[in-house]
ZADO-710625 format. One record per residue (C-alpha): y, z, x. Coordinates in steps of 0.5 Angstrom, whole numbers, padded with zeros to 4 digits, always signed. Layout:
N
YZX ...
end
This chain:
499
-0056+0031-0002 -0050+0035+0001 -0053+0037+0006 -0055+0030+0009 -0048+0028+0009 -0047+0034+0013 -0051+0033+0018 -0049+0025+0017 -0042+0027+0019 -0044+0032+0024 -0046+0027+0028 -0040+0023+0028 -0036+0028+0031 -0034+0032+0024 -0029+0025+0022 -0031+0022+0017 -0032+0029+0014 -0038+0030+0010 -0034+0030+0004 -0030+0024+0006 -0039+0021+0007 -0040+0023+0000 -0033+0018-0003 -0036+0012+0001 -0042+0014-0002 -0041+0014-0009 -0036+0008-0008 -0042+0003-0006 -0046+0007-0012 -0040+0002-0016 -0043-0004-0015 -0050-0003-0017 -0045-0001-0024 -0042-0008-0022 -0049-0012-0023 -0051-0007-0030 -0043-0007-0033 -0043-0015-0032 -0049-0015-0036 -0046-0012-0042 -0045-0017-0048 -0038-0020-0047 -0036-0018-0055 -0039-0011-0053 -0033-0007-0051 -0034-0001-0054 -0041-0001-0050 -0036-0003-0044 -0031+0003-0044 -0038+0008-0045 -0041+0004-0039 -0035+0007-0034 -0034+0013-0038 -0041+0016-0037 -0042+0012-0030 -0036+0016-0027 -0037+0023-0031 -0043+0023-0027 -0040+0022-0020 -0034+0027-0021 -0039+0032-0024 -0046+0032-0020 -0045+0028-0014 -0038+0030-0012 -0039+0036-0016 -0030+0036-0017 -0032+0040-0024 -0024+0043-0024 -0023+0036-0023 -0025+0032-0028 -0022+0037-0032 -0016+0037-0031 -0015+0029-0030 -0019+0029-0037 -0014+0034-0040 -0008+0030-0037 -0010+0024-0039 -0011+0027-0047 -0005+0029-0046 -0002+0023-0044 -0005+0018-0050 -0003+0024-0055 +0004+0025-0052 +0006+0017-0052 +0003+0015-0059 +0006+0020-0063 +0013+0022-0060 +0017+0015-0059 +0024+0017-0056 +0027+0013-0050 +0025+0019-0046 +0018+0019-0048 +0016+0016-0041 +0020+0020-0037 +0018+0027-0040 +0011+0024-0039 +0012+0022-0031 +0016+0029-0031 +0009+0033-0034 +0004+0029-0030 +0007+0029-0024 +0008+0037-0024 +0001+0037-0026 +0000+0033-0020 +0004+0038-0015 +0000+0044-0017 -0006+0040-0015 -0004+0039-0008 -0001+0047-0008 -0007+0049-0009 -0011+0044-0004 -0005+0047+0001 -0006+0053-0001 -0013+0054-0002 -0015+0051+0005 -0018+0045+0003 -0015+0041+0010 -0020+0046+0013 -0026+0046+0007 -0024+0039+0002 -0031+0040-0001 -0026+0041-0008 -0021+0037-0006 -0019+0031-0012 -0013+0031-0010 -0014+0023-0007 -0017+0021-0015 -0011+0026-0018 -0007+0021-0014 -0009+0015-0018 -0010+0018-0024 -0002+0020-0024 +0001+0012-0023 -0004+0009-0028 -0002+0015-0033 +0006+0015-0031 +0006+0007-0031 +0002+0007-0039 +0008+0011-0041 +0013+0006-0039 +0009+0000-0041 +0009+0003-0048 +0015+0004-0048 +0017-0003-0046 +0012-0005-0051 +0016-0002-0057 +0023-0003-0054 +0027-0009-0059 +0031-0011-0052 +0026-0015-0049 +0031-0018-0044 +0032-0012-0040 +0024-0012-0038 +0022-0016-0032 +0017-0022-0032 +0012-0016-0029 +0014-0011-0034 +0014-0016-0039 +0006-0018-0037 +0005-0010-0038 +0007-0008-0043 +0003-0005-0049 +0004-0008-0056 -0002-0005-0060 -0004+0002-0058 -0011+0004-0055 -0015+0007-0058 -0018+0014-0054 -0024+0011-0052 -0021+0005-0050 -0015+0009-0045 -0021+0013-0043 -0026+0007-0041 -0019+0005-0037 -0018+0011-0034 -0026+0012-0032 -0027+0005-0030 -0032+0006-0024 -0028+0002-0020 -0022+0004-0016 -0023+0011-0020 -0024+0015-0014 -0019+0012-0008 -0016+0006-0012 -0013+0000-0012 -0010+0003-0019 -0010-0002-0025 -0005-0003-0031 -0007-0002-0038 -0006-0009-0040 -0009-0012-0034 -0017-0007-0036 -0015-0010-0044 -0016-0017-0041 -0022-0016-0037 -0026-0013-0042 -0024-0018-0048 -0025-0024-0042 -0018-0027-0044 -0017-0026-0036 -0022-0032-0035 -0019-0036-0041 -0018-0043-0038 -0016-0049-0044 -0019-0044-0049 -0026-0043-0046 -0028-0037-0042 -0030-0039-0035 -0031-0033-0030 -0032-0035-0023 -0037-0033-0018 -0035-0026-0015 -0042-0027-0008 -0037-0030-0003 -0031-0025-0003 -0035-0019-0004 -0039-0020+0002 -0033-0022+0005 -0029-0016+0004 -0036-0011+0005 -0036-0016+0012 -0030-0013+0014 -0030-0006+0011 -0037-0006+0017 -0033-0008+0023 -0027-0002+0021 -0035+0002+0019 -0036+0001+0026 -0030+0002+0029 -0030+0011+0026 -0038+0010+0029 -0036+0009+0036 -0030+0010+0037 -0027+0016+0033 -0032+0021+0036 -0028+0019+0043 -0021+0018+0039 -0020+0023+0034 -0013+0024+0029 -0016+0031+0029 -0017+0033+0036 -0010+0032+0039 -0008+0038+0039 -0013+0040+0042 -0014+0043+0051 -0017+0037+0053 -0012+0033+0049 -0006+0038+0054 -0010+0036+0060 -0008+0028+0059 -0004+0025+0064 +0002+0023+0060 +0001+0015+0060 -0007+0017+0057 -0004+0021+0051 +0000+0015+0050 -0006+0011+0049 -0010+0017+0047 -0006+0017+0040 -0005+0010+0039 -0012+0009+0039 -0013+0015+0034 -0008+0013+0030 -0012+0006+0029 -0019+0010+0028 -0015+0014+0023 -0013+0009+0019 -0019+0005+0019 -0023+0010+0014 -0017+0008+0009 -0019+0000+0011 -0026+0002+0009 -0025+0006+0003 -0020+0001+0000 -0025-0005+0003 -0031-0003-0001 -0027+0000-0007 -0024-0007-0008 -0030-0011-0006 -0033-0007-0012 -0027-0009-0017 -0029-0016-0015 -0037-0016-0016 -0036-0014-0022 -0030-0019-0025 -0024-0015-0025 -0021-0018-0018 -0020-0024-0021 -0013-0026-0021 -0012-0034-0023 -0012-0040-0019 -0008-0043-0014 -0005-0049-0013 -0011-0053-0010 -0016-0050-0016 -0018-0045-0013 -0021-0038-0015 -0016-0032-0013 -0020-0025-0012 -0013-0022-0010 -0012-0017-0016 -0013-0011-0013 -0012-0013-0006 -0009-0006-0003 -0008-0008+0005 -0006-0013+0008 -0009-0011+0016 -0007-0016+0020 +0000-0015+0017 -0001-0007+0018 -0004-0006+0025 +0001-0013+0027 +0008-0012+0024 +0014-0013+0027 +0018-0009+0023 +0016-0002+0020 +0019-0005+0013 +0013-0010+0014 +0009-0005+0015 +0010+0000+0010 +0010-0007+0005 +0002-0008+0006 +0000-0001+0007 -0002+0001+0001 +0000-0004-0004 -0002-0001-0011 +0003+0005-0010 +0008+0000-0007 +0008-0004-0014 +0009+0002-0018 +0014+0005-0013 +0017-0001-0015 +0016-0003-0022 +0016+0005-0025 +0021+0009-0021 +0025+0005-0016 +0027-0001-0022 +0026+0005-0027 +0032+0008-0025 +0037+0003-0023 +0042+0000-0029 +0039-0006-0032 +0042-0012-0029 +0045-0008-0023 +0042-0008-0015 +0040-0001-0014 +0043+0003-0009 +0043+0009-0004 +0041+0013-0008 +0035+0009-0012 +0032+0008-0005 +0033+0017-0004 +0030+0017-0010 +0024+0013-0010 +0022+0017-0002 +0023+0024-0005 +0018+0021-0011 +0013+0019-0006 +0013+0025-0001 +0012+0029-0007 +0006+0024-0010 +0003+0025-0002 +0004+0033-0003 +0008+0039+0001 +0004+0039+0008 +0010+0040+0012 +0007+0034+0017 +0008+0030+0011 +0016+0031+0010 +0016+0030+0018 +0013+0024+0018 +0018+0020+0012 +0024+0023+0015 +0023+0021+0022 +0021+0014+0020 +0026+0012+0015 +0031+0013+0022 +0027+0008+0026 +0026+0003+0020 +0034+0003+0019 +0035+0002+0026 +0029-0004+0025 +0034-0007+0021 +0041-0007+0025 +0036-0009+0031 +0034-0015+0027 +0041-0017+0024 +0044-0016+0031 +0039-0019+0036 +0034-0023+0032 +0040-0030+0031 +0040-0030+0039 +0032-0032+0038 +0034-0037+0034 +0036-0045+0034 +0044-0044+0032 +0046-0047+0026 +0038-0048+0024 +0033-0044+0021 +0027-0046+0028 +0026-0041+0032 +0027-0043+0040 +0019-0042+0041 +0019-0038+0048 +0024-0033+0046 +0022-0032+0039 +0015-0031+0042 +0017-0026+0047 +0022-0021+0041 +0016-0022+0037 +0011-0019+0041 +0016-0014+0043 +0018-0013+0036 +0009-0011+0035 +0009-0007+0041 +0016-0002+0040 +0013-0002+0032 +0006+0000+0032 +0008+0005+0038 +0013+0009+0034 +0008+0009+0028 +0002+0011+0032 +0006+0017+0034 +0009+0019+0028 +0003+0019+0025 +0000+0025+0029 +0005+0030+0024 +0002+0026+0018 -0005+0027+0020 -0005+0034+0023 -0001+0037+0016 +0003+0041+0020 +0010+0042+0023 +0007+0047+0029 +0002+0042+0032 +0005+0036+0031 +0011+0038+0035 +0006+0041+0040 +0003+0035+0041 +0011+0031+0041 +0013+0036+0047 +0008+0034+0050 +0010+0027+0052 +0017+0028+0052 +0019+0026+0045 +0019+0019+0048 +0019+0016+0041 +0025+0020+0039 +0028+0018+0046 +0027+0011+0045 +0030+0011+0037 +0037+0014+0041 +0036+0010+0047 +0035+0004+0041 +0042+0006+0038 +0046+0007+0044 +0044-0001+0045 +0045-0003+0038 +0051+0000+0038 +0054-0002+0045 +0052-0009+0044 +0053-0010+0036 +0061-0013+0037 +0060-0017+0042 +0054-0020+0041 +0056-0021+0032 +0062-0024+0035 +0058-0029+0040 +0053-0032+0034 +0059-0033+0030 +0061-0038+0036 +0054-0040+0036 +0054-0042+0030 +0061-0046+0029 +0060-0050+0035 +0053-0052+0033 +0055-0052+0025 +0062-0057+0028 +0057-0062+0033 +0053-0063+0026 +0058-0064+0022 +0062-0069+0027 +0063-0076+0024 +0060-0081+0027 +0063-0085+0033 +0066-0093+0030 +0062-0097+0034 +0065-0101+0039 +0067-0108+0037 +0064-0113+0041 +0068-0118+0046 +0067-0125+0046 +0067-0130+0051 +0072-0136+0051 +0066-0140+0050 +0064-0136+0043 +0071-0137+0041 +0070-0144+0041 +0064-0145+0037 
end
């Protein structure tokens, strides 16, 4: 079986890799577990938990052959339940995020380490990565679920939390559940508990489960077109390949075009894997997520990219808040909300939490570190831009857009985006800080070039221009709010008078 994925990857180049080939393989093995898990009886939910426990076992151990892996995410999960059901201090949770995240960061120094970039065949970091925001978020929602003052817990955390605790094999069937257990979307506990007991469908006190067919086969539809676009264009336009010569042998304006377009391909593998991972989640029911306003089903639960936001935003914030929605919700809810005062804006220094968190969730490659530093930059800028220029496109005193102007910052807004993230993308995707800023040097640091050029501009202009929408804005407000002019009174003839 190995070596059909090798020879398989071999053929496209080297990218997916063999290993990558054998993730995407044992994710659409889920949905087959899908149509068997849906035919368990509804009152069976130890048979349901069994079901993900020994599916996903047998992946992690005879197909991915990640022994080490299922070791230690089966060591840390124990941990995890005995830790949050014996000792119930306030920093209960936080002592578990501290240990799991440790555990975590052992994994990537040994991936670092071990050469796994080079050779990934016993790379598990990625499933590590899932189980450490489930098993981090488990620890809050206990807590949420034992704490006297409810008011301080969000609607979401309120949804969340865990009131009667697991028993082992039901935490485990949650943390084993086939789908997502790999590459995600993550799930919370609460949400798995309502999936299995089928209260998730309950609708006026009957339990109805619509069809999943149609938003399957949609969201596997989508993830062929990205399939395609590795198989024909990935070989030509590889992450990988950027440093190489015949990379240094492009014209400055090819290599440009060159990492933006592998930049595009190299997401796409995570557009498959998280396309067909969500697909399996909804074949089977748990993507289920309500109704909306017209009565219709929502498969959304385990939407984790939006990609016409992502490869079309006007922002980097845009950007960064459709690209991987699941550890943006915990990021949100677990440690940026977590370490805010209750009732209190979080400031600057909860936002340099929250980011020192994910870099330390994605690892130690330099390139990682390079990439976050040098985009928090462009994304602040992206805000000052936008408070300064943004009104100047816009109807004063109103919220209408004026169409012709409008339509061009937008456009402009796409293009300066996702050129300034296709390029920082080269250091997240060569891992290290040499060729990374190899490949930089080749094209001048145009982005950086850009950024200062960016801030010069804004900075030149801001005054002035703040100054002129405030003008903008009273004049119109004033023509608005200017009574109306008196008609005028009527004249009459001689003639009218007399009658």
């Amino acid at each position: 079986m190995d070596a059909f994925f090798q020879v398989a990857s071999a053929k496209l180049g080297g990218n997916p890799t063999a290993e990558q080939l054998k993730i995407v393989a044992s994710i659409l093995s889920s949905y087959p577990c899908a149509l068997l898990f849906k035919l368990i009886p509804a009152k069976q939910t130890q048979m349901k938990h069994l079901f993900s426990i020994l599916v996903t076992s047998y992946i992690m151990t005879s197909v991915l052959h990640y022994y080490r892996g299922f070791f230690h995410i089966s060591l840390i999960c124990l941990f995890t339940w005995i830790w949050m059901k014996f000792y119930k201090g306030s920093n209960g949770p936080w002592i578990n995020f501290a240990v799991i995240m440790l555990s975590m960061s052992i994994c990537h120094l040994q991936r670092q380490w071990g050469g796994y970039d080079v050779d990934d065949s016993n790379d598990y970091s990625g499933t590590l990565m899932i189980a450490t925001v489930k098993l981090t978020s488990f620890g809050f929602n206990v807590a949420d679920g034992r704490t006297k003052n409810q008011a301080v817990l969000s609607t979401y955390n309120k949804r969340m939390k865990v009131e009667r605790y697991p028993t082992l094999v039901e935490f485990y069937g949650w943390m084993f559940f086939f789908g997502g257990f790999l590459v995600g979307p993550t799930s919370e506990f609460m949400d798995y508990m309502r999936f299995i007991s089928m209260q998730m469908f309950e609708v006026k006190g009957k339990i109805h489960a619509p069809s999943p067919v149609k938003q399957t086969l949609f969201l596997i539809a989508k993830s062929l077109c990205f399939v395609a676009v590795i198989v024909t264009v990935a070989p030509y336009y590889n992450s990988a390949d950027v440093s190489s010569a015949a990379f240094a042998d492009l014209s400055f304006g090819k290599k440009l075009i060159y990492l933006q377009v592998a930049a595009f391909t190299s997401r796409c593998k995570y557009y498959v894997a998280w396309l067909l991972s969500e697909a399996a989640c909804v074949l089977c029911g748990f993507g289920f997520n309500g109704y909306n306003a017209s009565g219709k089903a929502r498969w959304d639960r385990f939407t984790n990219i939006y990609v016409r936001k992502c490869e079309f935003s006007q922002s980097i914030k845009e950007m960064l808040d459709h690209w991987n929605i699941g550890a943006n919700r915990w990021l949100r809810y677990y440690v940026y909300m977590r370490i805010t005062p209750p009732g209190q804006t979080g400031g600057a220094s909860s936002t340099l939490i929250t980011y020192a968190v994910s870099a330390l969730w994605h690892g130690f490659y330099p390139g990682y570190y390079l990439f976050f530093l040098s985009i928090t930059p462009f994304q602040m800028l992206a805000r000052h831009i936008r408070r300064t220029f943004r009104p100047l496109v816009m109807i004063p005193g109103t919220k209408s857009p004026k169409p012709v102007l409008k339509f061009f910052y937008d456009i402009a807004g796409i293009i300066l985006t996702m050129s300034i993230v296709n390029i920082l993308s080269a250091a997240f995707n060569l891992l290290y800080w040499q060729p990374a800023i190899t490949v930089w040097k080749q094209i001048y640091f145009i982005h950086y070039v850009v950024g200062i050029v960016g801030y010069a501009i804004w900075n030149i202009t801001n005054r002035p221009l703040r100054e002129y929408q405030k003008k903008r804005e009273a004049k119109a407000i004033s023509q608005y709010t200017r009574p109306p002019t008196p008609p005028m009174e009527e004249k009459t003839s001689p003639i009218q008078q007399k009658y």
